[in-house]
NUFI-570535 format. One record per atom (N, C-alpha, C): x, y, z. Coordinates in steps of 0.2 Angstrom, whole numbers, padded with zeros to 4 digits, always signed. Layout:
XYZ/...
This chain:
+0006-0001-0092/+0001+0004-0092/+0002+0010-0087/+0005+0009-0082/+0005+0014-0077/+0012+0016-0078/+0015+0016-0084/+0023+0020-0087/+0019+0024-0093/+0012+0021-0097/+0009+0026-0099/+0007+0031-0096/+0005+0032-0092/+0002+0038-0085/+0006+0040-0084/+0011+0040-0081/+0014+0045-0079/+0022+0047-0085/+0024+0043-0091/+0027+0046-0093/+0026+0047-0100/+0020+0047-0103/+0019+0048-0112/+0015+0053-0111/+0015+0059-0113/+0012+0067-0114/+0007+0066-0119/+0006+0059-0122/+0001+0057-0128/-0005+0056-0125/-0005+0056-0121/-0011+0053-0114/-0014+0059-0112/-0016+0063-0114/-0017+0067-0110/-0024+0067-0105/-0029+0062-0109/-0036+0063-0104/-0033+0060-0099/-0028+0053-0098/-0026+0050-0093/-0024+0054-0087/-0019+0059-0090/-0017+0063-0083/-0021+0069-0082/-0026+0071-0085/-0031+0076-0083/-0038+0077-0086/-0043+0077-0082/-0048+0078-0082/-0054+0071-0084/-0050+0065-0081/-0055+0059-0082/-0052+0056-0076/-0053+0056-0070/-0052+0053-0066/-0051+0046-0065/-0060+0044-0067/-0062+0038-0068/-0057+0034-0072/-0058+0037-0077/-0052+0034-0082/-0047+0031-0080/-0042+0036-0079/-0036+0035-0075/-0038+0029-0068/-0040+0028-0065/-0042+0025-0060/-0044+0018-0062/-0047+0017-0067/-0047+0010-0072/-0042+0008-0074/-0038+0012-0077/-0031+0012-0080/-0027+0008-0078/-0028+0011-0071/-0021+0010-0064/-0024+0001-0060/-0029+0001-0060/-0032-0004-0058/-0032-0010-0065/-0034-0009-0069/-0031-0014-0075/-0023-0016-0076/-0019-0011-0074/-0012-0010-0073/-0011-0016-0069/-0014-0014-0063/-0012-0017-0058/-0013-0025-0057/-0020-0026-0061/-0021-0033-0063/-0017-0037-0066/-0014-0035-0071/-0010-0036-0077/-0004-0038-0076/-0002-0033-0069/+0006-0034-0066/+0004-0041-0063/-0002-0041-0057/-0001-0048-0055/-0002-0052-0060/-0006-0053-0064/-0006-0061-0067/-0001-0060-0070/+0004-0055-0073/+0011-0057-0075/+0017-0060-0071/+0012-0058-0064/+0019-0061-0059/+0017-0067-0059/+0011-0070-0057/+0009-0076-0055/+0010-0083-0063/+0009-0079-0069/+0011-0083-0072/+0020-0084-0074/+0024-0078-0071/+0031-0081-0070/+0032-0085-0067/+0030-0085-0059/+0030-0090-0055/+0029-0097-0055/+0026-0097-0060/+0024-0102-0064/+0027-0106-0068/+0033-0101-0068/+0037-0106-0074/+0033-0101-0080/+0029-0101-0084/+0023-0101-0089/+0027-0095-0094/+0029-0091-0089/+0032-0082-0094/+0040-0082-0092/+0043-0080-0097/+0048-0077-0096/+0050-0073-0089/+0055-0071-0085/+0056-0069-0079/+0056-0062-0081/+0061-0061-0086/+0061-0053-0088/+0054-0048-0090/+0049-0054-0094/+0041-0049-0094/+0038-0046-0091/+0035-0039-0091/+0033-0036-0088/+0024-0036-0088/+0020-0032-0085/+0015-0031-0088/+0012-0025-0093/+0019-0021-0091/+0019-0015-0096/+0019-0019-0103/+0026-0024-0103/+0026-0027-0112/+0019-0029-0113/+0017-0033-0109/+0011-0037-0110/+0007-0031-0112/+0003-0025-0110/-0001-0022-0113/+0002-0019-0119/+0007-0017-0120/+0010-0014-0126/+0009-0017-0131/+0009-0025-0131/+0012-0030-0136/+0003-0031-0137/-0002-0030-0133/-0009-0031-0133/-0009-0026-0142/-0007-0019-0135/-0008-0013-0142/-0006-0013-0148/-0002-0016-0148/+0004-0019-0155/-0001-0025-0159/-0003-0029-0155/-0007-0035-0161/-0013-0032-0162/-0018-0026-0158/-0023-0025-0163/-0023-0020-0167/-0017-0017-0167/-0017-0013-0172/-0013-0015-0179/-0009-0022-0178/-0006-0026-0184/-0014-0030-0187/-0018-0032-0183/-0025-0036-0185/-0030-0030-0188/-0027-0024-0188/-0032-0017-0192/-0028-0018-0198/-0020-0017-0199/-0019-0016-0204/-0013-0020-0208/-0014-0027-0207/-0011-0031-0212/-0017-0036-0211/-0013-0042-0216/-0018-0047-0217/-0020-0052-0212/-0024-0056-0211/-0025-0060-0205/-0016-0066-0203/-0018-0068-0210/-0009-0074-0209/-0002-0070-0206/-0001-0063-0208/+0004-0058-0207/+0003-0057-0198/-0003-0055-0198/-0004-0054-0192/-0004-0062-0184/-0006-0067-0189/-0004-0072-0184/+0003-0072-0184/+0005-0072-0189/+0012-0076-0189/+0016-0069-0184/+0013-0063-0183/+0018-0061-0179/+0017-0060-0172/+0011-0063-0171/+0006-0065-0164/+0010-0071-0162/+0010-0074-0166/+0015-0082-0164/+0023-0080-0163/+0025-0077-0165/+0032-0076-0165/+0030-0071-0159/+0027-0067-0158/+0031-0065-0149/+0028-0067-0144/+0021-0072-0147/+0021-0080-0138/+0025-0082-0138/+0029-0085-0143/+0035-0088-0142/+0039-0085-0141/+0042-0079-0140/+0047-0077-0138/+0047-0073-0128/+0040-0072-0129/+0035-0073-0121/+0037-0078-0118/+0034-0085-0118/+0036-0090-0114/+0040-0090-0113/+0040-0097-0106/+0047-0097-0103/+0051-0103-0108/+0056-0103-0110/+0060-0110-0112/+0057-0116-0107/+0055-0123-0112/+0055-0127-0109/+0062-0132-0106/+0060-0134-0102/+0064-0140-0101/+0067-0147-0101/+0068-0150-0106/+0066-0157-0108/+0073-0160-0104/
């Protein structure tokens, strides 16, 4: 979220004139980065993940769950938790 802010020119209440906005933004941003480091840490995610992908890939599945069908849109919700996680171990 916070490469939204300052580098997509598509945002524009974000970089001017909503303060608050922006400031929720950064602060969800920031949430988002830690639990994506905590669940690396974790073994749980992929090391390379960021929390930028995580919102993105958020924006990406509800906008695939407006427009294709429900099974279309699992199956591509599924295919990129699995490609999220961390490889197991056996």
């Amino acid at each position: 979220m916070a490469f939204l802010l300052t580098k997509k020119p598509t945002f524009p209440t974000l970089k001017a004139g909503k303060p608050e906005l922006r400031e929720a933004c950064l602060r969800m941003a920031d949430l988002g980065d830690r639990l994506v480091a905590r669940a690396r840490e974790a073994g749980a995610l992929r090391q390379d993940a960021a929390g930028a992908d995580i919102f993105a890939l958020m924006n990406a599945a509800a906008w695939i769950s407006e427009h294709m069908s429900k099974e279309q849109a699992d199956r591509l919700v599924n295919l990129t938790m699995n490609g999220l996680l961390a490889p197991t171990i056996n």
